[in-house]
SEFIZA-3560 file (N, C-alpha, C; in Angstrom, 3 decimals):
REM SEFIZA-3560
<numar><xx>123.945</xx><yy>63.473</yy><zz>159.845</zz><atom>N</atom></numar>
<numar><xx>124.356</xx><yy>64.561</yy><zz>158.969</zz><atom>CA</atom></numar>
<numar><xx>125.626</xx><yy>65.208</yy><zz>159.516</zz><atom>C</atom></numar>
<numar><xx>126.649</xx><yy>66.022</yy><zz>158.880</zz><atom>N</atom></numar>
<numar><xx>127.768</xx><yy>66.850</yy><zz>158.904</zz><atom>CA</atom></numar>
<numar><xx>127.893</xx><yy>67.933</yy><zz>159.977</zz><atom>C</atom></numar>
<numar><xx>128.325</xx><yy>68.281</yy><zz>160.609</zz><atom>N</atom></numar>
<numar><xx>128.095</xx><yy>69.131</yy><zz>161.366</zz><atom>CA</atom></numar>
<numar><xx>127.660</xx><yy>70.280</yy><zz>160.171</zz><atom>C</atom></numar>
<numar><xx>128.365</xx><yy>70.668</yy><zz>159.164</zz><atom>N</atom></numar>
<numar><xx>128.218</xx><yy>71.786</yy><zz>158.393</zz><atom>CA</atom></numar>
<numar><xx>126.793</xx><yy>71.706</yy><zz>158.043</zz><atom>C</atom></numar>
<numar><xx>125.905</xx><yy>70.344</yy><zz>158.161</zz><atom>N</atom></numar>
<numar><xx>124.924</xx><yy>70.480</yy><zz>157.311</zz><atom>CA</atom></numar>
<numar><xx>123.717</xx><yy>70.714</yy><zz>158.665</zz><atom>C</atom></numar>
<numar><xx>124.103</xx><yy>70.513</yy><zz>160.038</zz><atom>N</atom></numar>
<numar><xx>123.057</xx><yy>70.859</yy><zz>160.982</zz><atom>CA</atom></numar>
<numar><xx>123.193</xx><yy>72.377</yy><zz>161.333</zz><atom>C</atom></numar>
<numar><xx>124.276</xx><yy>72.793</yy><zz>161.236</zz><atom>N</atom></numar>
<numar><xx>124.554</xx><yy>74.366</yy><zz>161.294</zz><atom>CA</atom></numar>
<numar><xx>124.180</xx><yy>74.969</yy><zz>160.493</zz><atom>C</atom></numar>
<numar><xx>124.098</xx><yy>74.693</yy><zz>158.660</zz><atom>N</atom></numar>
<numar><xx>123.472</xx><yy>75.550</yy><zz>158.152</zz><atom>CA</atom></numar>
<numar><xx>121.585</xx><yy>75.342</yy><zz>158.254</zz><atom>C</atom></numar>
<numar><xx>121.655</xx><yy>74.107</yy><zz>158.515</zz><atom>N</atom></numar>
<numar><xx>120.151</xx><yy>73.890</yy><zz>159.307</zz><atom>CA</atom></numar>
<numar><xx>119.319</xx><yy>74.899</yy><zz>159.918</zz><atom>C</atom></numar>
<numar><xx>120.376</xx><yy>74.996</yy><zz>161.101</zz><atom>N</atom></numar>
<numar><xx>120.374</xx><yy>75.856</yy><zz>162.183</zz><atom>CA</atom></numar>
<numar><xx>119.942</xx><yy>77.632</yy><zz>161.864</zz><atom>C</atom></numar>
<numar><xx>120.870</xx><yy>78.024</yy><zz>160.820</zz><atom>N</atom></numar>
<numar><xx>120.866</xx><yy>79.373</yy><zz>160.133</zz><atom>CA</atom></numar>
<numar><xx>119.583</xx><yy>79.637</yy><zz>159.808</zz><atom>C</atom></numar>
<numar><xx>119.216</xx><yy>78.291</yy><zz>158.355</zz><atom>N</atom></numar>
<numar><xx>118.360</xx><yy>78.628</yy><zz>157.888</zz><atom>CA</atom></numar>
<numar><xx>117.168</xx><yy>79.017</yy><zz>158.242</zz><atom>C</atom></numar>
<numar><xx>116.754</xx><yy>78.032</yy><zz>159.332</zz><atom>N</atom></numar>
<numar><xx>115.616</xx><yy>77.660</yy><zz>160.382</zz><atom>CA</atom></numar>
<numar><xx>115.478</xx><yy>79.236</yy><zz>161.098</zz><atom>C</atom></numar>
<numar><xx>116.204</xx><yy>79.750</yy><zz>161.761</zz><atom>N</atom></numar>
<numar><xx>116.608</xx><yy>81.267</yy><zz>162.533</zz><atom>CA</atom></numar>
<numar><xx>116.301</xx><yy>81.961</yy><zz>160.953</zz><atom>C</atom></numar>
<numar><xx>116.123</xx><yy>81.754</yy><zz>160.260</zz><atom>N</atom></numar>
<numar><xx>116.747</xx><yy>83.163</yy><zz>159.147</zz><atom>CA</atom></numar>
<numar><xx>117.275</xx><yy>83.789</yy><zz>158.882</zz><atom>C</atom></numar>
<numar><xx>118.673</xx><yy>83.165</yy><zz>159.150</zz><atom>N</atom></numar>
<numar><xx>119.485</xx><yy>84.112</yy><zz>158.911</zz><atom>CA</atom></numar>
<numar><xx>120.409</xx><yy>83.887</yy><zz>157.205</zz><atom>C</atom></numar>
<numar><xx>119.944</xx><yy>82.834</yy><zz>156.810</zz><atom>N</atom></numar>
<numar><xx>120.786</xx><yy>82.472</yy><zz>155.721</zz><atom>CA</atom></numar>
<numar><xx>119.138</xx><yy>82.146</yy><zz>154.905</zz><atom>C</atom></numar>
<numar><xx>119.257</xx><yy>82.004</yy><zz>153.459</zz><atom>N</atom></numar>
<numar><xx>118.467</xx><yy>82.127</yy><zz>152.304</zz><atom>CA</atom></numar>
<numar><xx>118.150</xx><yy>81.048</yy><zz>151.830</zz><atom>C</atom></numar>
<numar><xx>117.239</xx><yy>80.318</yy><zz>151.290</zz><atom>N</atom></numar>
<numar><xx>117.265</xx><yy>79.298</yy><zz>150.522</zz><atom>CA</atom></numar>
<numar><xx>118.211</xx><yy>79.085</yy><zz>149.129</zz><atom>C</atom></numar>
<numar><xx>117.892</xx><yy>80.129</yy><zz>148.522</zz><atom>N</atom></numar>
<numar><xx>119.010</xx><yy>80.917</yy><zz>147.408</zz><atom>CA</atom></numar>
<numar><xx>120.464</xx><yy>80.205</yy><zz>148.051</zz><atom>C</atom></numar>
<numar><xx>120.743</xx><yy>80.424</yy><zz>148.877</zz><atom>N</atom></numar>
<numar><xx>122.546</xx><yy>80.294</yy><zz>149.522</zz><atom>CA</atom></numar>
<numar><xx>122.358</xx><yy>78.794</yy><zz>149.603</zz><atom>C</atom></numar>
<numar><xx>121.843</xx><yy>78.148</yy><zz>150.363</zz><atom>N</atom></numar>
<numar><xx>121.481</xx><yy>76.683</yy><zz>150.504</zz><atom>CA</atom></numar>
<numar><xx>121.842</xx><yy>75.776</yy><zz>149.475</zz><atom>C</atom></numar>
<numar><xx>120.943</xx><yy>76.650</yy><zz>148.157</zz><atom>N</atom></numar>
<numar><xx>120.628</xx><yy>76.066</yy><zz>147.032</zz><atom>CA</atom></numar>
<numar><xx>122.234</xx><yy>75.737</yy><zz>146.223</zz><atom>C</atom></numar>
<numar><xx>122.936</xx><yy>77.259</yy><zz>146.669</zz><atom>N</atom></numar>
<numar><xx>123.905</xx><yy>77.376</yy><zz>145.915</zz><atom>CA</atom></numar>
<numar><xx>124.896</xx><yy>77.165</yy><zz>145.808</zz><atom>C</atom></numar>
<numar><xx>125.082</xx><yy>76.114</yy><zz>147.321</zz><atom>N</atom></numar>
<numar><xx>126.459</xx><yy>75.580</yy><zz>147.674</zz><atom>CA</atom></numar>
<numar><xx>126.975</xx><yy>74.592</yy><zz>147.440</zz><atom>C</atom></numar>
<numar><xx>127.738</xx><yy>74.328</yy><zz>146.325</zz><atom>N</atom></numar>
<numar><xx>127.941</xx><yy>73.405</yy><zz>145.914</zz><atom>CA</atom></numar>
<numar><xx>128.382</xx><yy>72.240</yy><zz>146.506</zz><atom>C</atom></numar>
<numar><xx>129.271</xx><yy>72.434</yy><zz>147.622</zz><atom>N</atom></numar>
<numar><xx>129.823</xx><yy>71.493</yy><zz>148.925</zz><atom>CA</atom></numar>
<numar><xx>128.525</xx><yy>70.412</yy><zz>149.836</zz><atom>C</atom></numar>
<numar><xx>127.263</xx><yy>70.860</yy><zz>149.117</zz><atom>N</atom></numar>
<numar><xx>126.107</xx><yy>70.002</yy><zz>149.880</zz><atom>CA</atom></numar>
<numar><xx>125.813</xx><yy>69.009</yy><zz>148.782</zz><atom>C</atom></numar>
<numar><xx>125.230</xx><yy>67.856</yy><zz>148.671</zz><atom>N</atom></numar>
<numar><xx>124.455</xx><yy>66.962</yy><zz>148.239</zz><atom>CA</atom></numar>
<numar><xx>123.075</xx><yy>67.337</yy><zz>147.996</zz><atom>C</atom></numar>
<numar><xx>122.348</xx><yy>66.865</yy><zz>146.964</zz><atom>N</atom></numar>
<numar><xx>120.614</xx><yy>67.237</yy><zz>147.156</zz><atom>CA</atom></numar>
<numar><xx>120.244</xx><yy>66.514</yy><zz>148.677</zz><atom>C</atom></numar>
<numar><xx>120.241</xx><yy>65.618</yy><zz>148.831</zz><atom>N</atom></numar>
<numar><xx>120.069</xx><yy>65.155</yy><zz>150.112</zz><atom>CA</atom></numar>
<numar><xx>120.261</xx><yy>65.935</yy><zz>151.260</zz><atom>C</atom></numar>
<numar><xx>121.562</xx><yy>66.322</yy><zz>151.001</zz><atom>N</atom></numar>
<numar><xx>122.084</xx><yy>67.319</yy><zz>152.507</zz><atom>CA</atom></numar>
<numar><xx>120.837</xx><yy>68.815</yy><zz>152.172</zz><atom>C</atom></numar>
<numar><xx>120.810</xx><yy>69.283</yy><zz>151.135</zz><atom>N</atom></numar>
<numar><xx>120.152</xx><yy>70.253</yy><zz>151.067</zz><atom>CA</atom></numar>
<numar><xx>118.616</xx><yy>70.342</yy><zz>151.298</zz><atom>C</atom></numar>
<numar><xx>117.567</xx><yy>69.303</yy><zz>150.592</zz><atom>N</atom></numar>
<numar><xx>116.771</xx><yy>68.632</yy><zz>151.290</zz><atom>CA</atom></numar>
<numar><xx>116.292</xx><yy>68.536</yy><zz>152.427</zz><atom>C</atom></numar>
<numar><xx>116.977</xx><yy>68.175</yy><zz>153.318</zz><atom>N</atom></numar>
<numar><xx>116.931</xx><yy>67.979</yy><zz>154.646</zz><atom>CA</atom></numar>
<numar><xx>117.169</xx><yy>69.777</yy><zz>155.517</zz><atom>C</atom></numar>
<numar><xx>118.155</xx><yy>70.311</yy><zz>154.785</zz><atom>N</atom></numar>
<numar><xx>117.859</xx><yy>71.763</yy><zz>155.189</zz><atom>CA</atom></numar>
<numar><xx>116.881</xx><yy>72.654</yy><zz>155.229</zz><atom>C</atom></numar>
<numar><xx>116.285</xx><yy>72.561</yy><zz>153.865</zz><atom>N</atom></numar>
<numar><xx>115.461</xx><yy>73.017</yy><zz>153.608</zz><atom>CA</atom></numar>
<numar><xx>114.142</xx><yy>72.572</yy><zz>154.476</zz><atom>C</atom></numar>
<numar><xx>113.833</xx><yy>71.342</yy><zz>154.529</zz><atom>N</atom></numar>
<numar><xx>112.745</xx><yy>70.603</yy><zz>155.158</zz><atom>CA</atom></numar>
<numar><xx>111.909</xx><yy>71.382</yy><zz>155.417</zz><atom>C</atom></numar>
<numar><xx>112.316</xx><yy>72.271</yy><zz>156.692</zz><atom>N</atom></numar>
<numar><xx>111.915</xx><yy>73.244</yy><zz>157.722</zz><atom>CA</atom></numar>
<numar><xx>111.639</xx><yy>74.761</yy><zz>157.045</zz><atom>C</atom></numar>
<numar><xx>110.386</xx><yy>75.123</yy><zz>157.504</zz><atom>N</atom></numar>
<numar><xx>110.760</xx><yy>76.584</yy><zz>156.975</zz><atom>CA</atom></numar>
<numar><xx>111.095</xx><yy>77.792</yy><zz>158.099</zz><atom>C</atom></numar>
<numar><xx>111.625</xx><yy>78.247</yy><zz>157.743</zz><atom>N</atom></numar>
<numar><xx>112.274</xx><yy>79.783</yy><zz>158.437</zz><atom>CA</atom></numar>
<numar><xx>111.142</xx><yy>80.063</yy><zz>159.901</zz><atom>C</atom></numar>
<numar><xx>111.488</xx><yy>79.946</yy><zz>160.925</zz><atom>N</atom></numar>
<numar><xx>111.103</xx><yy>80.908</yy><zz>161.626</zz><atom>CA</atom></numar>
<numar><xx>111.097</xx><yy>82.742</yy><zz>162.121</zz><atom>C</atom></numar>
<numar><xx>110.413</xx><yy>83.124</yy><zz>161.270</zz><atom>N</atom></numar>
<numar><xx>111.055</xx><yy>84.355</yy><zz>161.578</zz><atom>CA</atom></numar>
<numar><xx>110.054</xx><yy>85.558</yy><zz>162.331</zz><atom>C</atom></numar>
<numar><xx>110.640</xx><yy>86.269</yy><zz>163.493</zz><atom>N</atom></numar>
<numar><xx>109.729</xx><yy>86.438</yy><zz>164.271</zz><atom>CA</atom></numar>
<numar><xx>109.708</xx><yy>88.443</yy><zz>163.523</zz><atom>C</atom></numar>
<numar><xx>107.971</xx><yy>88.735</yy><zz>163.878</zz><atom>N</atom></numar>
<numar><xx>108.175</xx><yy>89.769</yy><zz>163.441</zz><atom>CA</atom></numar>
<numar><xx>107.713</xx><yy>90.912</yy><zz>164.654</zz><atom>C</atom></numar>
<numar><xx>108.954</xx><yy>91.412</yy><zz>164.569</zz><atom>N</atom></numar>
<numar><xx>108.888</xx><yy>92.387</yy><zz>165.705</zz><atom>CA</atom></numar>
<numar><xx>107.901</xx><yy>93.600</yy><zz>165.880</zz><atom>C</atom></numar>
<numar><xx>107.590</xx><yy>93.806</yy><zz>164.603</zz><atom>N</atom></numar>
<numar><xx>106.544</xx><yy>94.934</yy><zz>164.904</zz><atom>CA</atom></numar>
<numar><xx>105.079</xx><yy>94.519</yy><zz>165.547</zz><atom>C</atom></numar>
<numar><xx>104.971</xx><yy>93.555</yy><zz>165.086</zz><atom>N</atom></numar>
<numar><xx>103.746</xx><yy>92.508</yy><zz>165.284</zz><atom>CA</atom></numar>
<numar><xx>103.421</xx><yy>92.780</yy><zz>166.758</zz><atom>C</atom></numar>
<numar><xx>104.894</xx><yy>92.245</yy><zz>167.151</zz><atom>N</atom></numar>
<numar><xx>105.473</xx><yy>91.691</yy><zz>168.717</zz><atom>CA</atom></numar>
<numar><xx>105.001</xx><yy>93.235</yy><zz>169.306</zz><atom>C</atom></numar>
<numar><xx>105.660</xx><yy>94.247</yy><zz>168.764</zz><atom>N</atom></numar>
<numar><xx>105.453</xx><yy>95.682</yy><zz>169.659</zz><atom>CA</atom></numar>
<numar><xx>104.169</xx><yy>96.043</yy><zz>169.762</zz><atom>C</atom></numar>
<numar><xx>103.377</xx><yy>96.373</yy><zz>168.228</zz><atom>N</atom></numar>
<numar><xx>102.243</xx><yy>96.163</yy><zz>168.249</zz><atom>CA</atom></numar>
<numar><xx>101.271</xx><yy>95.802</yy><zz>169.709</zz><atom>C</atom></numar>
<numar><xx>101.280</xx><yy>94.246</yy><zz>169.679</zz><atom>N</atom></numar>
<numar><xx>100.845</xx><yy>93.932</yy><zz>170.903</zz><atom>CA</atom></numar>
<numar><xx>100.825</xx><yy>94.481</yy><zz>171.881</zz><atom>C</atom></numar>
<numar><xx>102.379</xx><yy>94.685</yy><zz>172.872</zz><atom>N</atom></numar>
<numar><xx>102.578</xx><yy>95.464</yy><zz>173.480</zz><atom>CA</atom></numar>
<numar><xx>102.288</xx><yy>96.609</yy><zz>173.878</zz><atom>C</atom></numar>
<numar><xx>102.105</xx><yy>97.163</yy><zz>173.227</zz><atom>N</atom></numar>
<numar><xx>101.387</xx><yy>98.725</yy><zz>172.650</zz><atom>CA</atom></numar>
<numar><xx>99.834</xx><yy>98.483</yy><zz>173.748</zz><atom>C</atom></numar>
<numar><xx>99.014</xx><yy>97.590</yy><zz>172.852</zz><atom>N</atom></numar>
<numar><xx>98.063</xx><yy>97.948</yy><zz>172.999</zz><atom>CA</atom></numar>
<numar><xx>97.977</xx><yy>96.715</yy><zz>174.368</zz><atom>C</atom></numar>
<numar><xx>98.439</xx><yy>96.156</yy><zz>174.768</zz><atom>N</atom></numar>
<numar><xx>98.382</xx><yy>95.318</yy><zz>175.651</zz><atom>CA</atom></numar>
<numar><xx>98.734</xx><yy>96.745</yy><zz>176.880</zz><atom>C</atom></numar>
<numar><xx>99.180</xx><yy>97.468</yy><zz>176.855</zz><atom>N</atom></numar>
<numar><xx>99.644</xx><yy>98.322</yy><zz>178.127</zz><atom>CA</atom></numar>
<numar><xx>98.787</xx><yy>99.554</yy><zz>177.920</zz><atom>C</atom></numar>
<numar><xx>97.944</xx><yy>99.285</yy><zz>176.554</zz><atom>N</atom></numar>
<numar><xx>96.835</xx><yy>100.947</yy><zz>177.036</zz><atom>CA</atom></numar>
<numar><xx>95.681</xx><yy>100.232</yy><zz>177.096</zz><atom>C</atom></numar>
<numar><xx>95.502</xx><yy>99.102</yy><zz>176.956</zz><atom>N</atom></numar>
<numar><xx>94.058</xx><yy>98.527</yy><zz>177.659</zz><atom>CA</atom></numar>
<numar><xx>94.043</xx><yy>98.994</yy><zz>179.265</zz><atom>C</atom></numar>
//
């Protein structure tokens, strides 16, 4: 694949870019997009994360 197409990989995967945007770029192939998409978003949720924390240090 393109470099452009492992970088927006890259974005998507992090969350920082949309499926919406992916979808909408015309400069990709279904294929190239496809393959972006593949993966879904990792996205970490911080309150979750503090949460824990929280109660991990008043046990």
């Amino acid at each position: 694949m393109s470099q452009l197409t492992e970088s927006l990989k890259r974005l998507y995967k992090s969350g920082q870019v949309t499926a919406d945007y992916i979808n909408a770029r015309t400069s990709l192939t279904k294929e190239e997009k496809t393959y972006i998409l593949s993966e879904e978003p990792v996205i970490e949720d911080n309150y979750e994360n503090a949460f824990k924390v929280l109660v991990g240090e008043m046990a």
